[in-house]
C-alpha positions as CSV (number, residue, x, y, z in Angstrom):
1,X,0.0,0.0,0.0
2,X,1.2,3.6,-0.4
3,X,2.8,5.7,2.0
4,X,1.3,8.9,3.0
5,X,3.6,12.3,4.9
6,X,1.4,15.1,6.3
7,X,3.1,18.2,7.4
8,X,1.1,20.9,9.6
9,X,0.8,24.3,10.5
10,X,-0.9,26.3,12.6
11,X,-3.2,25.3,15.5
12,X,-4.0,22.4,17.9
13,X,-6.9,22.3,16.1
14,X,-5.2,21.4,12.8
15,X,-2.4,18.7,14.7
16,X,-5.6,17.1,15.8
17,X,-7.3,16.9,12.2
18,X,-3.9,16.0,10.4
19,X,-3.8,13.3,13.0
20,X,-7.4,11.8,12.5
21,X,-6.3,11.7,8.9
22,X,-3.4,9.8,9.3
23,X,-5.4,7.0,11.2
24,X,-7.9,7.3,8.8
25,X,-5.5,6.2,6.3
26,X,-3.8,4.0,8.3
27,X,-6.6,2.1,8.7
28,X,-6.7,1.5,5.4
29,X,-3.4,0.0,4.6
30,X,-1.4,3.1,4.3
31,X,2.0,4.0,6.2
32,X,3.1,6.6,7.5
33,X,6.2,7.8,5.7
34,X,9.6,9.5,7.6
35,X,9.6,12.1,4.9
36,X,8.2,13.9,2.1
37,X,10.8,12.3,-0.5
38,X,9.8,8.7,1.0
39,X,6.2,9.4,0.3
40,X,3.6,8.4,-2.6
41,X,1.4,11.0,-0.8
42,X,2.7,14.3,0.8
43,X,-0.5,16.6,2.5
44,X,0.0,19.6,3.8
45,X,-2.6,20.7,6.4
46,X,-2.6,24.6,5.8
47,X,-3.4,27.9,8.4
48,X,-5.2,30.9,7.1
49,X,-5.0,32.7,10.6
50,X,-2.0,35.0,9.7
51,X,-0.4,35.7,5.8
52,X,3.0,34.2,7.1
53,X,1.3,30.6,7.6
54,X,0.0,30.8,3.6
55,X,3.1,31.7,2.5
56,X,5.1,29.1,3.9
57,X,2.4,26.3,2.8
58,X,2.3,27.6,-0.8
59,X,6.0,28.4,-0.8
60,X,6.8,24.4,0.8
61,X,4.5,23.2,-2.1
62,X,6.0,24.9,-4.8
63,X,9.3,23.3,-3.6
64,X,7.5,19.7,-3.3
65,X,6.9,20.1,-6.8
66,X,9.5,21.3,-8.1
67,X,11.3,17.6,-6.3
68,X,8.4,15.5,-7.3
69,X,8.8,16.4,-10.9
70,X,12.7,15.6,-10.7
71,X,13.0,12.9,-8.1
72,X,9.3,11.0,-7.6
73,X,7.1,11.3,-10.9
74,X,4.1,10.0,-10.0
75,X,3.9,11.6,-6.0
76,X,0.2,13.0,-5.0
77,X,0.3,16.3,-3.6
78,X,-2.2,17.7,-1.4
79,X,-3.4,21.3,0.3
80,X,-6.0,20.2,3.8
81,X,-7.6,22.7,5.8
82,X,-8.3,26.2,6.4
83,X,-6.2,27.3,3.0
84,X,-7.9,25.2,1.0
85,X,-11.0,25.9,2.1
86,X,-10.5,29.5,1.9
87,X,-8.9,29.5,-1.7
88,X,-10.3,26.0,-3.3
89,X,-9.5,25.8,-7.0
90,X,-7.3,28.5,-6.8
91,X,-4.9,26.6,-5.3
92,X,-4.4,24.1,-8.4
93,X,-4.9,27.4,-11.0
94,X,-1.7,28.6,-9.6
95,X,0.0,25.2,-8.9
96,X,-1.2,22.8,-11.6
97,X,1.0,19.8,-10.0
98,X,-1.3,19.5,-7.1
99,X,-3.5,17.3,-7.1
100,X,-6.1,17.3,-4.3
101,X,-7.6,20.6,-2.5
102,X,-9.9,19.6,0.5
103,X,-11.6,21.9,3.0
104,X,-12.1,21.5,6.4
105,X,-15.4,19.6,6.1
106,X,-13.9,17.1,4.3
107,X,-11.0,15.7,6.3
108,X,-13.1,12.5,6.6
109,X,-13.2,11.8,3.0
110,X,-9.3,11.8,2.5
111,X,-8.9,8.2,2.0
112,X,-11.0,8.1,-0.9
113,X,-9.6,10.9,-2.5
114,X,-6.5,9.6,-2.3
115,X,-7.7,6.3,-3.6
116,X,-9.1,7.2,-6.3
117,X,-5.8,9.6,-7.4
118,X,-3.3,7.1,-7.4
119,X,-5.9,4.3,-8.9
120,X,-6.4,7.3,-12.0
121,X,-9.8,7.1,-12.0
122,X,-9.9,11.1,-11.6
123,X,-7.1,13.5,-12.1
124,X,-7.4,16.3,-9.8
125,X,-10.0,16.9,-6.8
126,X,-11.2,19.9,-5.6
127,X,-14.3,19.6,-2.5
128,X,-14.5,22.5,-0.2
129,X,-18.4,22.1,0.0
130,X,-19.7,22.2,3.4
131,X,-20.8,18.7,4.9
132,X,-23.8,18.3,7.6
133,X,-22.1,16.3,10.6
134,X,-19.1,17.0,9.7
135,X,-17.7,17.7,13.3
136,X,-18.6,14.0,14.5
137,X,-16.4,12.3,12.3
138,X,-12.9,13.8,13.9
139,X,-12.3,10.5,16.1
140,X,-9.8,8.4,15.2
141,X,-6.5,8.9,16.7
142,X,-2.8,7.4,16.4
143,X,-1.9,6.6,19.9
144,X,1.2,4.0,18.9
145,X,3.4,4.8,22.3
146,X,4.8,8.2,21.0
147,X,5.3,10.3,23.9
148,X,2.6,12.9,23.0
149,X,-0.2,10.2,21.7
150,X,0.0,7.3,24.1
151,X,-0.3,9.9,27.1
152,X,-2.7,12.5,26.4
153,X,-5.0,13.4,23.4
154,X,-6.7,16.1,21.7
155,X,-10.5,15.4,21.7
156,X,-12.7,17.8,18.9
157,X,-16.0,18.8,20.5
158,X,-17.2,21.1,18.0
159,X,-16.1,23.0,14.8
160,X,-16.4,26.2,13.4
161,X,-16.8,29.9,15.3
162,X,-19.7,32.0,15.2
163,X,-17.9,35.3,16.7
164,X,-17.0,37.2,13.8
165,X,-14.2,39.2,15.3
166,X,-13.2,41.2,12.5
167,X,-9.8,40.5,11.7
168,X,-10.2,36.9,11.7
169,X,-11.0,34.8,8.9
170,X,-11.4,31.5,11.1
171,X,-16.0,31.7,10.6
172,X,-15.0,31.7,6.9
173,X,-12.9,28.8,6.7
174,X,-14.4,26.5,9.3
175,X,-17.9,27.5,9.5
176,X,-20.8,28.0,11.7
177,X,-20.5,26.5,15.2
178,X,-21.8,23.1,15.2
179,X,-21.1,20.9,18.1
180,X,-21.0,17.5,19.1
181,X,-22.9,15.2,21.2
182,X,-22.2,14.5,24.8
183,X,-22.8,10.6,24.9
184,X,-20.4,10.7,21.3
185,X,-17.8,12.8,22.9
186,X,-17.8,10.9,26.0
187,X,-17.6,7.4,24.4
188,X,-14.5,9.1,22.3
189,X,-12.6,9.8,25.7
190,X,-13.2,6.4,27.3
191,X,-12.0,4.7,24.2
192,X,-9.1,6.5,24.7
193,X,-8.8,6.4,28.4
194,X,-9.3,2.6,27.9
195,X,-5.7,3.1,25.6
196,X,-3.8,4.3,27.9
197,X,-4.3,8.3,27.8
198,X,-4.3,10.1,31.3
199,X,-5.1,13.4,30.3
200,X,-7.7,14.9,27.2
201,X,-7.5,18.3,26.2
202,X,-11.0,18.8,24.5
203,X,-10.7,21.8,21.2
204,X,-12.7,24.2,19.7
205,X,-12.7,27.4,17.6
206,X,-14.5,28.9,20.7
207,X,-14.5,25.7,22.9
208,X,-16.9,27.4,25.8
209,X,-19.1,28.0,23.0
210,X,-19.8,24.1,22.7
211,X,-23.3,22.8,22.8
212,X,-25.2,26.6,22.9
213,X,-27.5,25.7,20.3
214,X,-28.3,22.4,20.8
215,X,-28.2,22.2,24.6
216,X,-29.7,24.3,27.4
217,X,-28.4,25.2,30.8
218,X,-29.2,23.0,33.8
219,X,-29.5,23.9,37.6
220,X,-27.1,22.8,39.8
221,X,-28.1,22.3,43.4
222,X,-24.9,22.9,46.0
223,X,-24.9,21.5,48.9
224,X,-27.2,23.4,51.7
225,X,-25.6,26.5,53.4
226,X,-26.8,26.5,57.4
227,X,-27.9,29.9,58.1
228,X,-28.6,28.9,61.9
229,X,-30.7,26.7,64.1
230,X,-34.0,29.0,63.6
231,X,-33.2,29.7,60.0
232,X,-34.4,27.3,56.8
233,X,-31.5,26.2,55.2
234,X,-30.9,27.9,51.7
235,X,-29.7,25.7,48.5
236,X,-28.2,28.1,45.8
237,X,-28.4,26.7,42.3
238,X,-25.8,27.9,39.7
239,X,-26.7,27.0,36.0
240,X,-24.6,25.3,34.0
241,X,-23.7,25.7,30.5
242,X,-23.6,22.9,28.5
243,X,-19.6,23.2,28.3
244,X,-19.4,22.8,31.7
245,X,-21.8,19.7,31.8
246,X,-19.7,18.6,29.8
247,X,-16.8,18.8,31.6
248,X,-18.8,17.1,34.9
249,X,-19.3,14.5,32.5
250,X,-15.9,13.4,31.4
251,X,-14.5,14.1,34.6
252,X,-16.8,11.2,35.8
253,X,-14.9,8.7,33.4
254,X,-12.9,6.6,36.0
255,X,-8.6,6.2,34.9
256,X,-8.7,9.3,33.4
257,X,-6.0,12.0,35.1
258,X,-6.3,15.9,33.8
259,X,-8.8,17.4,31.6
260,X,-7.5,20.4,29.6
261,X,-9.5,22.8,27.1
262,X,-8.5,24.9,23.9
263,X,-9.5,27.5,22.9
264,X,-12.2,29.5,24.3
265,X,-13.2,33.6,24.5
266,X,-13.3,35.8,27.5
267,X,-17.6,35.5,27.2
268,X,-17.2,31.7,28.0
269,X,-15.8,32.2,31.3
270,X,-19.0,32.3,33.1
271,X,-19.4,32.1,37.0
272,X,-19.9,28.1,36.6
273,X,-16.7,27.5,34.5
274,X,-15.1,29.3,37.0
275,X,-16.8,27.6,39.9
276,X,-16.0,24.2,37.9
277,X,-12.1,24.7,38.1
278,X,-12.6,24.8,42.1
279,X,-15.0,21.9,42.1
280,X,-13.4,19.7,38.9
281,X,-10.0,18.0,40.7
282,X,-9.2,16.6,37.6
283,X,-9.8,20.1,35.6
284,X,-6.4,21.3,35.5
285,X,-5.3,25.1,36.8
286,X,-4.2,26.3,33.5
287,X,-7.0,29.0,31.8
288,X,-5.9,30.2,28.4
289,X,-7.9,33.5,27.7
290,X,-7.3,35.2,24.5
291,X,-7.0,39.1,25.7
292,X,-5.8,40.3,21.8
293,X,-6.0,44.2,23.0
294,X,-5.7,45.6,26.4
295,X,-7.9,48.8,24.7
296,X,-11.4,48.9,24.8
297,X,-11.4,51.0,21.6
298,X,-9.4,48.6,20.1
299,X,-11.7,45.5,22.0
300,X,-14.6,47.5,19.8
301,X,-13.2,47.7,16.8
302,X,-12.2,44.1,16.7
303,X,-15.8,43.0,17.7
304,X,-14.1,41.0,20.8
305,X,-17.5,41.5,22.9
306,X,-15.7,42.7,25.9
307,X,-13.9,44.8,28.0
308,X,-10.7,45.6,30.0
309,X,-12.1,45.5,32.6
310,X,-14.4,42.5,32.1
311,X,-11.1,40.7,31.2
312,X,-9.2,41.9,34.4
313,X,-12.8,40.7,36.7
314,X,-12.3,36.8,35.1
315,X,-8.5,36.9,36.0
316,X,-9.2,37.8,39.9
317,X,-12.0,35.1,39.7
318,X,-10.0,32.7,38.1
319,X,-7.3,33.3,40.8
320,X,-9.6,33.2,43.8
321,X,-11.0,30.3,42.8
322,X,-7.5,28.3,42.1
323,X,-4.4,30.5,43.7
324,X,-1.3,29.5,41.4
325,X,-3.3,29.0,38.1
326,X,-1.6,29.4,35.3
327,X,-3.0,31.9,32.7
328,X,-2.1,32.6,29.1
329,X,-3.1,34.8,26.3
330,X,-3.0,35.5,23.0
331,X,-2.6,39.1,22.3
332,X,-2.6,41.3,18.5
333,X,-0.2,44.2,18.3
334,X,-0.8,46.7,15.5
335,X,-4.0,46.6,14.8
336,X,-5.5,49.2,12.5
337,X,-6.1,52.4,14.0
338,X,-3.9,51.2,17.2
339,X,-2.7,54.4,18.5
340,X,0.9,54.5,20.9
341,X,-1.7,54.9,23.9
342,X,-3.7,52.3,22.6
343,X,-0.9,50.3,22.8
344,X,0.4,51.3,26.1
345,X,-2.9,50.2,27.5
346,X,-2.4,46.8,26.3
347,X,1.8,47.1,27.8
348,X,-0.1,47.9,31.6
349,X,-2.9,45.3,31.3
350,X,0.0,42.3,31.2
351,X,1.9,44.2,33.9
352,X,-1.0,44.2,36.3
353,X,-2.2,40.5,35.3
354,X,1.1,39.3,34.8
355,X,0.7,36.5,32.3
356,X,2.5,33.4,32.4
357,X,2.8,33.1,28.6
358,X,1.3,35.3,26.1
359,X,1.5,34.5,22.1
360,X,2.0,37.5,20.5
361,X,1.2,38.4,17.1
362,X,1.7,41.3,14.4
363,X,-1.7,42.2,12.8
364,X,-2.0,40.6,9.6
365,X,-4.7,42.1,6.7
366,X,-7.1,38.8,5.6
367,X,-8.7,38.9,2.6
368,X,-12.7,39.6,3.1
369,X,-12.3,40.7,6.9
370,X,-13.7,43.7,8.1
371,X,-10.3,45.0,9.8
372,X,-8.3,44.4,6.3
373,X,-10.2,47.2,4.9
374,X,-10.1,49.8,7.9
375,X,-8.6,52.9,7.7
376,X,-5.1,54.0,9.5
377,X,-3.6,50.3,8.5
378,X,-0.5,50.2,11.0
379,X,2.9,50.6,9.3
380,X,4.8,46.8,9.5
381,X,7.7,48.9,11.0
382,X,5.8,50.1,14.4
383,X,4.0,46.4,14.2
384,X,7.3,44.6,14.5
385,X,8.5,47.6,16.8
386,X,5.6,46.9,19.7
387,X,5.7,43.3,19.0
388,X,9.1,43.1,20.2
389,X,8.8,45.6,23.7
390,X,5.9,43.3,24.2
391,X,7.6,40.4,23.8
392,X,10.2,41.5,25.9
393,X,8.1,42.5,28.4
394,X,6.0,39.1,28.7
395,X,8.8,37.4,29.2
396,X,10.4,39.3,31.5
397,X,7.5,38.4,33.4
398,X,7.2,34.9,32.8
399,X,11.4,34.4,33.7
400,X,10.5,35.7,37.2
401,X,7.3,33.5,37.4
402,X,9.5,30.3,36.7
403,X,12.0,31.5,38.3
404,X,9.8,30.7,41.6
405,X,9.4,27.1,41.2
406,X,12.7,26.4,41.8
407,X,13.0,24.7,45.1
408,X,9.1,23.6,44.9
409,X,7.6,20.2,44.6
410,X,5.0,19.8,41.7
411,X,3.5,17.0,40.0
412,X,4.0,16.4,36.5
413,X,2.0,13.9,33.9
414,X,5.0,12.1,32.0
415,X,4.6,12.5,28.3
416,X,8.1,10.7,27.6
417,X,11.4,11.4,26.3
418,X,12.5,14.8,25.1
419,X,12.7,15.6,21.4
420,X,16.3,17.1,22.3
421,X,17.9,14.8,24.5
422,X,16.5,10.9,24.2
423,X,17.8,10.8,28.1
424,X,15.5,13.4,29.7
425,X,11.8,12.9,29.9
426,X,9.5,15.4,30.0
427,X,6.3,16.2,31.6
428,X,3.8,19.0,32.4
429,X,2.9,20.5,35.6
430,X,-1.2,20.7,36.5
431,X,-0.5,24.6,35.4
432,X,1.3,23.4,32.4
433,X,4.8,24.1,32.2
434,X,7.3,21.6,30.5
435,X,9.6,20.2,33.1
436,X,12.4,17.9,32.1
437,X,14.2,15.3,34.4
438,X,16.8,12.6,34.1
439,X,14.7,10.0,33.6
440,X,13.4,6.1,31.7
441,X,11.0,4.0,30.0
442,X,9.4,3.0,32.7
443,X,8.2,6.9,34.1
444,X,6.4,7.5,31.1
445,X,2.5,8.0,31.2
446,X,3.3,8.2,35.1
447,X,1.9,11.1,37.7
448,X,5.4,11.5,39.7
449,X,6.5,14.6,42.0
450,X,9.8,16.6,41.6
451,X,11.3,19.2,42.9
452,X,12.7,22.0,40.7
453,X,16.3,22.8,40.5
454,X,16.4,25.1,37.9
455,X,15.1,26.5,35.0
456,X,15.6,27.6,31.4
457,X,13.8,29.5,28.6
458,X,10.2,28.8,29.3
459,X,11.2,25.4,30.8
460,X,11.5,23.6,34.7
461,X,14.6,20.9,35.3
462,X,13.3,18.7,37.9
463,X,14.7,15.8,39.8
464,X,12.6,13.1,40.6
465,X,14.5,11.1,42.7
466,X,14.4,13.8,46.0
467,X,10.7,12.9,46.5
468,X,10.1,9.9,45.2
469,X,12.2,7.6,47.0
């Protein structure tokens, strides 16, 4: 059988797709090959969040050709994703060599694509149409004892985002929200639970979004409050969104660890997702919160539904409700019409929350967005220039955060050996930070402590064998 490569880019959310592919077509008698000049079938699963990610797909595949045609006559070359749903025949116009453009509704019908290419029944495929249950047929996964598979694993409750912030093009090339079922989502996790995964991270455009059309909130009963002997006892009920009965449900499944979530918007952090990461012990203290502007003029234009100070309330929540959380944000610099104050706003707002990561990006102009065509576009020169005192200001912040771990005890969930050094393992924390340790086969899917020693860029050195004698 032939022997497929897949190379992505961009987002969890596409890792996780060009990873149900590859089962897909593992289960039907391909391989996977160790490279694109070893492969019959080379796929590359494209980004359309920023210009930079197109470029490099369309630049890679131009170079795929250009060996195909001299070295492997014959090879099948593919766009997946968000690029190729955005631009669809376009893509082969401009690149005749390629053979197979499929959107991001269609990931389940790679196998017979590919199929029929290389049996020559067609010649080139094109299918960016939109598919009804398309989001429930995401499932398969290769867990085959690679450090990040056989541990944890990305579960897809929903797809597509209906937010419409205007510089993104995401509701364009994944759709309308449309979410899973609980009972299908659920089976998913204890399939994989029943593998040998200790932690799920569950993804969405707008994960806290899952389930809002299909699902109402329910009432949840606490447990009575005593107001005194001559007093009737009071039961406060919180309702819950359907995200978070979600998350009561797989945290129910028994042999599963940690349950992570990506990503979600500032809106979904009600009172009962924050409640939940007090009450949910396998919910771990890590909240990523995309802030993108610290400006509520900027916040407006950008159609981001909040504002500074709505962002700054769910950060003290989140922190009252689980002291040493870990939170991390994404944040745009540069965005049309952002003013030197506007952007000094959004320098103070990372001071006073003092992010543990942030992943900062220069504004990038996508085709058919609102913000592409706004006035007092932002010259690349000052982008680059506040993406870089940024930059250097969130990590100023985040050295001094790591730096106090060292001489702490944490737990970590052992992933495996490092990509770096074969004899260092590497794990997470609960607030997920990478920690690496001197370490073997045999500590590998484990929950260990160790205490930290030191630390590097954005990474803990641990050692294991001080508490775990």
């Amino acid at each position: 059988m032939p022997s497929v490569f897949i190379k992505t880019y961009g987002c969890q959310m596409n890792e996780r797709d060009s990873e149900a592919v590859a089962a897909q077509l593992v289960a039907k008698g391909y391989s996977l090959a160790p490279s694109e000049a070893a492969a019959d079938v080379v796929l590359l699963n494209t980004c359309s969040v920023r210009d930079l990610a197109e470029q490099k797909a369309m630049n890679k595949m131009k170079n795929l050709v250009g060996m195909a045609n001299k070295n492997r006559p014959g090879q099948i070359l593919g766009y997946l994703g968000c690029m190729a749903q955005s631009r669809g025949q376009e893509l082969i116009d401009k690149l005749p060599d390629v053979d197979l453009v499929l959107g991001t509704q269609k990931f389940h019908r790679a196998a017979e694509y590919l199929d029929e290419l290389l049996a020559g029944t067609r010649k080139k495929i094109v299918d960016v149409e939109a598919e009804a249950k398309s989001e429930a047929t995401i499932r398969e996964h290769l867990l085959n004892g690679s450090a990040k598979t056989s541990v944890s694993a990305f579960v897809s409750i929903m797809q597509g985002c209906n937010q419409h912030c205007t510089f993104c093009i995401v509701p364009a090339t994944r759709g309308e929200e449309r979410s899973r079922t609980i009972p299908d989502i659920v089976a998913e996790c204890r399939e994989l639970v029943a593998r040998g995964v200790r932690e799920i991270t569950l993804l969405g455009q707008i994960v806290t979004s899952f389930g809002k059309r299909d699902l109402p909130a329910i009432g949840r009963a606490d447990p009575p409050i005593s107001l005194g002997p001559d007093a009737q006892q009071c039961v406060p009920t919180m309702q819950l969104s359907p995200f978070v009965q979600l998350l009561d449900t797989v945290h129910e499944i028994q042999g599963l660890e940690r349950i992570r979530f990506t990503s979600p918007h500032p809106k979904g952090y009600g009172d009962d997702l924050i409640e939940a990461f007090a009450r949910l012990p396998k919910l771990c203290e890590s909240a990523h919160i995309p802030l993108q502007s610290g400006s509520d003029r900027i916040l407006k234009l950008m159609h981001r539904g909040y504002t500074r100070e709505k962002f700054l309330n769910i950060v003290e929540k989140l922190r009252r409700a689980k002291p040493g959380i870990g939170i991390t944000t994404d944040i745009i610099v540069g965005f049309p019409g952002e003013t030197e104050e506007d952007f000094e706003m959004t320098l103070s707002l990372a001071r006073e929350v003092q992010f543990d990561n942030a992943y900062i990006f220069k504004y990038s102009p996508r085709r058919d967005t609102p913000a592409a065509e706004m006035p007092d576009q932002v010259p690349l020169a000052i982008r680059e220039e506040r993406n870089e005192r940024l930059l250097n200001l969130v990590n100023e912040i985040a050295a001094r955060k790591y730096d106090a771990f060292i001489g702490r005890q944490v737990e970590i969930l052992v992933e495996g050996p490092s990509k770096k050094n074969a004899a260092r393992y590497t794990g997470r924390t609960r607030c997920n930070r990478i920690v690496l340790f001197d370490g073997s086969q045999r500590h590998q899917g484990q929950l260990m402590d160790v205490k930290i020693e030191r630390t590097g860029s954005f990474t803990l050195y641990g050692d294991p064998a001080v508490v775990n004698l």
